[in-house]
C-alpha positions as a Markdown table, in Angstrom:
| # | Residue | x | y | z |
|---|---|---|---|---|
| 1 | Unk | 100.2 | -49.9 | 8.5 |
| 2 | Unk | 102.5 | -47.2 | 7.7 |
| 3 | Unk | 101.1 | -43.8 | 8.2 |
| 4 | Unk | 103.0 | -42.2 | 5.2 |
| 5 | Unk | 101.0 | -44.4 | 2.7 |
| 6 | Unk | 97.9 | -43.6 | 4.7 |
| 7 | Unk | 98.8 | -39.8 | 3.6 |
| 8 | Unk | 98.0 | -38.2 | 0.8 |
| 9 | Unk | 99.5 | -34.8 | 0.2 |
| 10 | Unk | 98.6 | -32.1 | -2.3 |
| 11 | Unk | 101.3 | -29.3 | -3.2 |
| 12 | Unk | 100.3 | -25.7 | -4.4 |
| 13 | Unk | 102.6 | -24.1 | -6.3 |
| 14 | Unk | 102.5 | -20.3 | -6.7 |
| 15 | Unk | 103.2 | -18.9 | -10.2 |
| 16 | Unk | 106.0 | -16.6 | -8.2 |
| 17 | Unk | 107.5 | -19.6 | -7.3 |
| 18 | Unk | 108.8 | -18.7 | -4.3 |
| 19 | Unk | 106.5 | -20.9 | -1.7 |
| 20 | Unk | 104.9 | -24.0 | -1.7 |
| 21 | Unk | 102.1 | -24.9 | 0.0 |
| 22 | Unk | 101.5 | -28.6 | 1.3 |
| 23 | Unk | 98.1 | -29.9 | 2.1 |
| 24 | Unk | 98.3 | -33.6 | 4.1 |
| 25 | Unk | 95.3 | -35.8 | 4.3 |
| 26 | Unk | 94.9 | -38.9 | 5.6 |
| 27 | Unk | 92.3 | -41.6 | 4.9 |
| 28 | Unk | 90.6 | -40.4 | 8.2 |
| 29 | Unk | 90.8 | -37.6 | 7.0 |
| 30 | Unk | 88.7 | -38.5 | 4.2 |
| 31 | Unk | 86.2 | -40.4 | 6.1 |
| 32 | Unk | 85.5 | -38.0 | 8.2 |
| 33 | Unk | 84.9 | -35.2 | 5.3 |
| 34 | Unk | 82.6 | -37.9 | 3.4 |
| 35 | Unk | 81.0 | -38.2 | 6.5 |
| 36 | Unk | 80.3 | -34.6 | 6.8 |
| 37 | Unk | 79.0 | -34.3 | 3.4 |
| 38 | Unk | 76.8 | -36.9 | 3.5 |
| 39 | Unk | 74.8 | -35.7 | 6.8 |
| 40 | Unk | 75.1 | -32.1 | 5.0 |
| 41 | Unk | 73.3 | -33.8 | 2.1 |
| 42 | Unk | 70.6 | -35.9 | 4.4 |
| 43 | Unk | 69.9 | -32.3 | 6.3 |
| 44 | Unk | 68.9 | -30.7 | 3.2 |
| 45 | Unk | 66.7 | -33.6 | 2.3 |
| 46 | Unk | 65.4 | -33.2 | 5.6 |
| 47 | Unk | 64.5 | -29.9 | 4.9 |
| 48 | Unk | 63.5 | -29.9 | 1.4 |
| 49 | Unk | 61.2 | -33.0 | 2.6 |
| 50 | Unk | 59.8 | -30.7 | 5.3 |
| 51 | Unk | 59.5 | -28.1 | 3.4 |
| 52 | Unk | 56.9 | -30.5 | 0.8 |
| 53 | Unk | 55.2 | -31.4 | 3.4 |
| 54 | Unk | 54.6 | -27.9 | 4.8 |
| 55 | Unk | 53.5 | -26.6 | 1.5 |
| 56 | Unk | 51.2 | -30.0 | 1.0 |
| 57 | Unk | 49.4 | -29.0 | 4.4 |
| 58 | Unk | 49.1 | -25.3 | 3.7 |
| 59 | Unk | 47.6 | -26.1 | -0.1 |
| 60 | Unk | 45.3 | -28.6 | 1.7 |
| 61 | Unk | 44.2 | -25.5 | 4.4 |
| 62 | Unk | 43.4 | -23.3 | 1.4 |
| 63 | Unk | 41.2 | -26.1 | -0.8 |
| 64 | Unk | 39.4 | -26.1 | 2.4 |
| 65 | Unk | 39.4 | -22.6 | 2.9 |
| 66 | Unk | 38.3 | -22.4 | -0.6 |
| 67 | Unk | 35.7 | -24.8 | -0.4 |
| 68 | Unk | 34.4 | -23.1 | 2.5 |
| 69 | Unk | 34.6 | -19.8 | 0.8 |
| 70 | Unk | 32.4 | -21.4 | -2.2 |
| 71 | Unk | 29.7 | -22.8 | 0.3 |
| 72 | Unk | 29.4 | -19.0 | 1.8 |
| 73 | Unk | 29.3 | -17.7 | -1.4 |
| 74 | Unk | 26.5 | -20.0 | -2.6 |
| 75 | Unk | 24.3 | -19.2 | 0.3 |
| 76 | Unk | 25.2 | -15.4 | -0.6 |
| 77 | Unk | 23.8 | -16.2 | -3.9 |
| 78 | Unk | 20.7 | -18.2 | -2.7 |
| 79 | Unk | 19.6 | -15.4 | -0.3 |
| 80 | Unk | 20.5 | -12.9 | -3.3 |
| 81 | Unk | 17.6 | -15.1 | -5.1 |
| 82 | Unk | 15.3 | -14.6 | -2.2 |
| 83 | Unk | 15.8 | -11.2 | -2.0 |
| 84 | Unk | 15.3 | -10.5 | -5.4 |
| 85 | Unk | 12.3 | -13.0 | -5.1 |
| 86 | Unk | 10.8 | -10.3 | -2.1 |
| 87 | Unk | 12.0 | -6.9 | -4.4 |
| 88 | Unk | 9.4 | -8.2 | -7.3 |
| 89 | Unk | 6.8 | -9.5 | -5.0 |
| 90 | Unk | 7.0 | -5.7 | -3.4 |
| 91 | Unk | 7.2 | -4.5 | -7.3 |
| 92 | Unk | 4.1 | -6.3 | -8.0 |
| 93 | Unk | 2.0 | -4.9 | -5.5 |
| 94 | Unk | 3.0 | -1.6 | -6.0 |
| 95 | Unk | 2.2 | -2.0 | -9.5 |
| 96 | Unk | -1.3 | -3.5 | -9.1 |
| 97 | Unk | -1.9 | -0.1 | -6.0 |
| 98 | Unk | -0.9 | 1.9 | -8.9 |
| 99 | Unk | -3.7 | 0.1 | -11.4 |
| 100 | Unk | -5.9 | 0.6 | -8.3 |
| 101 | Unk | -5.9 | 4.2 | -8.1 |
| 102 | Unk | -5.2 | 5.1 | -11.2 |
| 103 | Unk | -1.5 | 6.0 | -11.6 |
| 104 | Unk | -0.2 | 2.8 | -13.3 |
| 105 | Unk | 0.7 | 5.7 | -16.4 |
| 106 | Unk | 4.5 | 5.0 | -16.9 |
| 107 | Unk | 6.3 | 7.9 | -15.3 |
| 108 | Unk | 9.9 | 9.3 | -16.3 |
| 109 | Unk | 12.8 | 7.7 | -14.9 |
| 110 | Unk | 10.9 | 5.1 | -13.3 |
| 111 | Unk | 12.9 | 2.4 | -12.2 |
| 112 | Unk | 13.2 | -1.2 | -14.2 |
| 113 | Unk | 12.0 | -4.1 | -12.4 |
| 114 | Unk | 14.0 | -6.9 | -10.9 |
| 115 | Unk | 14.3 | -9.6 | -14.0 |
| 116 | Unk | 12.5 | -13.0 | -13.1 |
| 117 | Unk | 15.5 | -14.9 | -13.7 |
| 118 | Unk | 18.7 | -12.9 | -12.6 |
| 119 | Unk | 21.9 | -15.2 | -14.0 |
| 120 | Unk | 23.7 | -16.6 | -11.1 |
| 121 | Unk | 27.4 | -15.7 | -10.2 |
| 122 | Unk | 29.9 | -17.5 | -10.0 |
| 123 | Unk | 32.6 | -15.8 | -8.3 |
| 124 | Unk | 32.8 | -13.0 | -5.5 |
| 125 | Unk | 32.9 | -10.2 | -7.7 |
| 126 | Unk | 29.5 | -11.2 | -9.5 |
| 127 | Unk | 27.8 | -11.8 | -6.2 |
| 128 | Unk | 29.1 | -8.7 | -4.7 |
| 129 | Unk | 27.9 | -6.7 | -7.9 |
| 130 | Unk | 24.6 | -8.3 | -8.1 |
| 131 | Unk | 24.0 | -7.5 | -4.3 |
| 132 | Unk | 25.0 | -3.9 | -5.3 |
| 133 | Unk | 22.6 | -4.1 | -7.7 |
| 134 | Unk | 19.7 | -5.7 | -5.7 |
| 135 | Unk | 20.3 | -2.7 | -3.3 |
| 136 | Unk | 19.8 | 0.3 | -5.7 |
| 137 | Unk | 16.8 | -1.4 | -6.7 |
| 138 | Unk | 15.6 | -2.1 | -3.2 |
| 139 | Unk | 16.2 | 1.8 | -2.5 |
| 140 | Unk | 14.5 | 2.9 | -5.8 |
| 141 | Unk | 11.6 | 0.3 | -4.9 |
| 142 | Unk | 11.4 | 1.9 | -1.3 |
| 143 | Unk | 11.5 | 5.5 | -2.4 |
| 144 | Unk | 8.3 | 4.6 | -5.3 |
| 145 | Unk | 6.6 | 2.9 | -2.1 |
| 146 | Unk | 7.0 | 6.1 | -0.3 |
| 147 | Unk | 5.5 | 8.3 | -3.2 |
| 148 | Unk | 2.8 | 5.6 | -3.9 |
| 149 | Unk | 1.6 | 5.7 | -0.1 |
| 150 | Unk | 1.5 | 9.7 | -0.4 |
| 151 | Unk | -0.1 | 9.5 | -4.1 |
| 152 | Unk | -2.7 | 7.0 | -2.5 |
| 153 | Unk | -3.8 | 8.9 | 0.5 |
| 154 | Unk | -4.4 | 11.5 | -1.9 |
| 155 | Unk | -6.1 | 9.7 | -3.9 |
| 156 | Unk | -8.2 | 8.3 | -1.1 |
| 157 | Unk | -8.5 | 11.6 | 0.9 |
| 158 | Unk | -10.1 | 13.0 | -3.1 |
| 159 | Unk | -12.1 | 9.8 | -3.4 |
| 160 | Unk | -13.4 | 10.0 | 0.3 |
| 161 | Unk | -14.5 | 13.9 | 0.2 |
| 162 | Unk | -16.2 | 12.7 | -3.6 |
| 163 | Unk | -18.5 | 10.7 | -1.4 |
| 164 | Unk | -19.2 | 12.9 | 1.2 |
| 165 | Unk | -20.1 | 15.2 | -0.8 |
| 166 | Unk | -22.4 | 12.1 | -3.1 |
| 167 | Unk | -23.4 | 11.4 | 0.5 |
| 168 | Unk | -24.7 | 15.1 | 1.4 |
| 169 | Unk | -26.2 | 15.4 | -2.1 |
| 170 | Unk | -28.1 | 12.1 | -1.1 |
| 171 | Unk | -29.4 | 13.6 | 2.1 |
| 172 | Unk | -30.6 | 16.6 | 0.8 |
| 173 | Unk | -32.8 | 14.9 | -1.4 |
| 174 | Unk | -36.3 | 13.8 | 0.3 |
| 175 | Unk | -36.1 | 9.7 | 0.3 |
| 176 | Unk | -38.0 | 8.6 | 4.0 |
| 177 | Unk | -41.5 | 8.8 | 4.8 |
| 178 | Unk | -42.1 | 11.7 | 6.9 |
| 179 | Unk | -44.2 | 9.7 | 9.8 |
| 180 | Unk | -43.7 | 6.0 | 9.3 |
| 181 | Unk | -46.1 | 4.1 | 8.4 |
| 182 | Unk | -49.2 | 5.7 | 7.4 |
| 183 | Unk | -51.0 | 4.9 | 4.4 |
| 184 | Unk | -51.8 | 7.2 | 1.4 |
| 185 | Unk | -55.3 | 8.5 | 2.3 |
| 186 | Unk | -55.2 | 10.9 | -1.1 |
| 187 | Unk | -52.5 | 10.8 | -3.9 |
| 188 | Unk | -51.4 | 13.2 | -6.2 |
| 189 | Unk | -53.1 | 14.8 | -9.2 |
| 190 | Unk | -57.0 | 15.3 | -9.6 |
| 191 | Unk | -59.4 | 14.8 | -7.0 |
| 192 | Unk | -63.0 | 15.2 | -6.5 |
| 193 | Unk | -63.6 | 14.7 | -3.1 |
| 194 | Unk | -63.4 | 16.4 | -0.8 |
| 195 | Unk | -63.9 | 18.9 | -3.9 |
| 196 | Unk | -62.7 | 18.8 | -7.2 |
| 197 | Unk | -59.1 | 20.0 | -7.3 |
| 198 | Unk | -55.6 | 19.1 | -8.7 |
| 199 | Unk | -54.1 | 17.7 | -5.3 |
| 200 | Unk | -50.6 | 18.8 | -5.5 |
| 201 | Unk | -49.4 | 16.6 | -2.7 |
| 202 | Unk | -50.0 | 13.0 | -1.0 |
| 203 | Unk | -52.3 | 13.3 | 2.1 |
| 204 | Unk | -51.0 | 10.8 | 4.9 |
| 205 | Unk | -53.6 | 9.2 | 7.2 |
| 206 | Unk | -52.3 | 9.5 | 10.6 |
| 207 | Unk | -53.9 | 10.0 | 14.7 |
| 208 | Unk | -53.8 | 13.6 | 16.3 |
| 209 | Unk | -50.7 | 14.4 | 17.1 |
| 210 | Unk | -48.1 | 11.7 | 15.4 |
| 211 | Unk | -44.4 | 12.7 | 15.2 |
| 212 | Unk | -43.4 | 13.9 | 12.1 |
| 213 | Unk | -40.1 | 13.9 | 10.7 |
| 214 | Unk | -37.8 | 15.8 | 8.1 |
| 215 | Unk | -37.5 | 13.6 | 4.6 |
| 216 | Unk | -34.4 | 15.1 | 4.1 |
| 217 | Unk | -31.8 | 17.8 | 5.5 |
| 218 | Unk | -32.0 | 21.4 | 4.9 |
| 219 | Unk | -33.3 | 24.7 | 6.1 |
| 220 | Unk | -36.4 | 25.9 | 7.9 |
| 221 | Unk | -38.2 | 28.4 | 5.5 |
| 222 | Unk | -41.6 | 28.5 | 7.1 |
| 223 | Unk | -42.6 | 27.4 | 10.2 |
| 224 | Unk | -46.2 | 28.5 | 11.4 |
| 225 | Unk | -49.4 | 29.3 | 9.9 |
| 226 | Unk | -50.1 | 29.4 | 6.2 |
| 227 | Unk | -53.4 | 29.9 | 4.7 |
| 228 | Unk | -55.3 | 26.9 | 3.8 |
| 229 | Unk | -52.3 | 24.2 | 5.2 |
| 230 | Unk | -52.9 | 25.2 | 8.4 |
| 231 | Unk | -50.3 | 25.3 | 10.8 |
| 232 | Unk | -46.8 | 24.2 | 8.4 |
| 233 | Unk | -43.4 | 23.5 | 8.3 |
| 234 | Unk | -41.6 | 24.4 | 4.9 |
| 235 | Unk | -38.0 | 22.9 | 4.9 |
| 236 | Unk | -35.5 | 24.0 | 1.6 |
| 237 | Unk | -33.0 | 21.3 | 1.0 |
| 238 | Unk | -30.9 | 23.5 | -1.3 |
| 239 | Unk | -30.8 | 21.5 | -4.2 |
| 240 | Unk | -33.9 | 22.5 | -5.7 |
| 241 | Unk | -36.2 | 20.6 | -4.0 |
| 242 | Unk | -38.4 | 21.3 | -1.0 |
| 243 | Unk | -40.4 | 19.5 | 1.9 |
| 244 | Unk | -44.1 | 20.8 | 2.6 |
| 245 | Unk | -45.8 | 19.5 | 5.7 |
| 246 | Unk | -49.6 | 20.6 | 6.0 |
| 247 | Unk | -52.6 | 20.4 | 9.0 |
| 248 | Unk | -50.1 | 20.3 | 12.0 |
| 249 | Unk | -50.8 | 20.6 | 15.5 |
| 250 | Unk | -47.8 | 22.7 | 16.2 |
| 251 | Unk | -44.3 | 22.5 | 15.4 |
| 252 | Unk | -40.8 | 21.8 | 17.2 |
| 253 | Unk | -38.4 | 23.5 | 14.8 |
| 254 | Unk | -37.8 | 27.1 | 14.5 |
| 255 | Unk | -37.7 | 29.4 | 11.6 |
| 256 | Unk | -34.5 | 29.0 | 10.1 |
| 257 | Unk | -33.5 | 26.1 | 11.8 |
| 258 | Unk | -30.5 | 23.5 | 10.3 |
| 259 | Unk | -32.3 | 20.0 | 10.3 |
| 260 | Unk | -31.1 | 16.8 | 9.3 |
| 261 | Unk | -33.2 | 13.7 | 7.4 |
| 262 | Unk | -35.4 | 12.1 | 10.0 |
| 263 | Unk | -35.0 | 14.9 | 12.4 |
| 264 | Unk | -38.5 | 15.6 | 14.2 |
| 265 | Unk | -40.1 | 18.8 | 13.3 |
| 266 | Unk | -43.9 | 18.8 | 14.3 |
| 267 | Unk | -46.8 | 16.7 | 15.1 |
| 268 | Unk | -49.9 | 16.1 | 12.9 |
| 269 | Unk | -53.3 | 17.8 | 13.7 |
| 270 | Unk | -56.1 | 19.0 | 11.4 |
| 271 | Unk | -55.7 | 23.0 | 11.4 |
| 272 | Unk | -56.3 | 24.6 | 8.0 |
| 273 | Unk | -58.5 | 23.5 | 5.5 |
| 274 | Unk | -58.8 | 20.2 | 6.3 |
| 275 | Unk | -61.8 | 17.3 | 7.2 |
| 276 | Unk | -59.4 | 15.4 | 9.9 |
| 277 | Unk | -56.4 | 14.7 | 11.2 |
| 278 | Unk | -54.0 | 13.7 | 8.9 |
| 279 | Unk | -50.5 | 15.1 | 7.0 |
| 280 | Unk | -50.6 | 17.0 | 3.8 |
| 281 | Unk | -47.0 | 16.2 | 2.2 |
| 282 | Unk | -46.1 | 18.6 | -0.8 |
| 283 | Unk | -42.7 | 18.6 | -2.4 |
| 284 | Unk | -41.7 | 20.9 | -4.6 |
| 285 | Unk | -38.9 | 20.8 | -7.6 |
| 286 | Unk | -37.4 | 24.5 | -9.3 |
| 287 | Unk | -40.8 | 25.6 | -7.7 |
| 288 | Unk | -43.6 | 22.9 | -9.3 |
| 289 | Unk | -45.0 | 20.4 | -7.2 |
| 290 | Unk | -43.9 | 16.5 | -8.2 |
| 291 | Unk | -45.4 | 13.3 | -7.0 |
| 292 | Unk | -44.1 | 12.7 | -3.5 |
| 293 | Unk | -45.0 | 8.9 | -3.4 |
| 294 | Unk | -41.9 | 7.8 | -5.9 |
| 295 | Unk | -39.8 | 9.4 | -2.8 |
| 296 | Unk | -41.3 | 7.4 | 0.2 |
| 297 | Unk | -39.2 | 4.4 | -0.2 |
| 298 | Unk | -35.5 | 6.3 | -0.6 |
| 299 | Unk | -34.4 | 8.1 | -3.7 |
| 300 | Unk | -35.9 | 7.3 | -7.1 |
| 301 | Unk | -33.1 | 6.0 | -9.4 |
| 302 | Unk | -33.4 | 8.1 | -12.1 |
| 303 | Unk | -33.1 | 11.0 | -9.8 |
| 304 | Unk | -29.9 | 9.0 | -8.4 |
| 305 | Unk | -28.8 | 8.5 | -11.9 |
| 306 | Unk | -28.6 | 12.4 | -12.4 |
| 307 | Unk | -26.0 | 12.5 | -9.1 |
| 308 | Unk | -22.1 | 12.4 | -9.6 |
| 309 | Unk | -20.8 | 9.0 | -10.1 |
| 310 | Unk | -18.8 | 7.9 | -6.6 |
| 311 | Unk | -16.0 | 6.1 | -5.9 |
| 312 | Unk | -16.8 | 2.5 | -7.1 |
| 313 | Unk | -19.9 | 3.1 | -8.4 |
């Protein structure tokens, strides 16, 4: 073939006119150039297809990513619920120490509870405010915890010094038999044997010589020999009342002695006016004699009844 018909020539023509400029192509030319723009062409759809399927893998890494993120954030949320679950059940007892003790009153600024159904989030933000939440209250409920234990060992240290002191009341009052035992020879009131008397005491048949002990605490007043009772031990319980013991044989506690209930404090004997060995037991209330026997067997309740009420009674 001819190679001028397998040219093609393009002339550009200046507006100046003064130079023309020739462009030869052949069909080679030609091929080569379409051949050129058609790789040019498949290279971009190379890359275009690459790029899809770059962007297809990275949106499939964050759905997984994301449901990832979702499955943390509902176990957030469940242990939210368990925690708030553990804040009431701490609320609660505090509450019921309170109606213990007393101090359930509703005090300013106290803190609310945690609600019994908190509404669930549903995105990071919600869950990260309701933990917020959850941990103000969890600090308020710790701090109330802390002034409850203080309030309560108050409240125990006042209860437990109210019965000590109900306690010490109780052992000042005369409530044992003074020697164990013996049996009530002579009671009180009027007598006519061995003479005709108002007996202001119980007269306890006892051997020479049986321990005898304190019916309650309190403080020697006499402590040797007095008239008709012989040899005696007088004990003042400071409350009004006091302890005779009559006829000894001698005594163990001195004048002015501290003694506590059931503490030994003589032996019987028969000294005094008296027909045999026994123990004349005379108590005494504001001064006047009053019937011993009600006081054998522990304290009578209506004397118990007159005490200050004590912690749980």
């Amino acid at each position: 073939m001819n190679e001028t018909k397998s040219t093609f020539l393009i002339k550009i023509i200046p507006p100046t006119g003064y130079a023309v400029y020739r462009l030869a192509f052949t069909r080679r030319h030609l091929a080569l150039a379409a051949t050129a723009l058609v790789l040019l062409l498949l290279g971009a759809v190379g890359v275009h297809t690459f790029q899809l399927r770059a962007a297809e893998a990275n949106l499939r890494t964050l759905q997984a990513v994301t449901a990832s993120q979702q499955t943390q954030l509902h176990s957030i949320d469940q242990q939210a619920d368990a925690l708030a679950n553990q804040l009431r059940a701490v609320q609660r007892e505090n509450a019921e120490i309170k109606r213990l003790i007393g101090a359930d009153k509703p005090a300013h600024g106290q803190h609310a509870m945690v609600p019994a159904h908190t509404p669930r989030a549903a995105n990071f933000a919600g869950v990260q405010s309701r933990l917020q939440q959850l941990a103000r209250q969890g600090q308020a409920t710790q701090a109330d915890a802390h002034a409850l234990q203080r309030l309560a060992m108050r409240v125990l240290n006042v209860r437990r010094l109210a019965s000590l002191a109900r306690d010490r009341m109780i052992a000042a009052i005369p409530s044992i038999e003074p020697v164990q035992g013996a049996r009530i020879a002579s009671h009180f009131g009027w007598r006519s044997s061995p003479w005709p008397e108002f007996h202001q005491g119980v007269d306890l048949a006892v051997d020479y010589g049986t321990l005898v002990r304190a019916a309650a605490a309190g403080t020697v007043v006499t402590a040797g020999w007095d008239g008709g009772f012989g040899i005696k031990v007088a004990i003042d319980h400071g409350n009004g009342y006091q302890t005779w013991y009559g006829h000894l044989s001698r005594t163990i506690v001195p004048l002015g002695a501290h003694v506590t209930k059931g503490e030994p404090i003589a032996y019987t004997g028969s000294t005094g006016e008296s027909t045999g060995p026994h123990l004349h037991y005379q108590m005494m209330y504001e001064g006047h004699p009053i019937d011993p026997a009600p006081f054998l067997d522990g304290v009578p309740a209506n004397v118990l009844a007159t005490l200050p009420r004590g912690p749980g009674v």
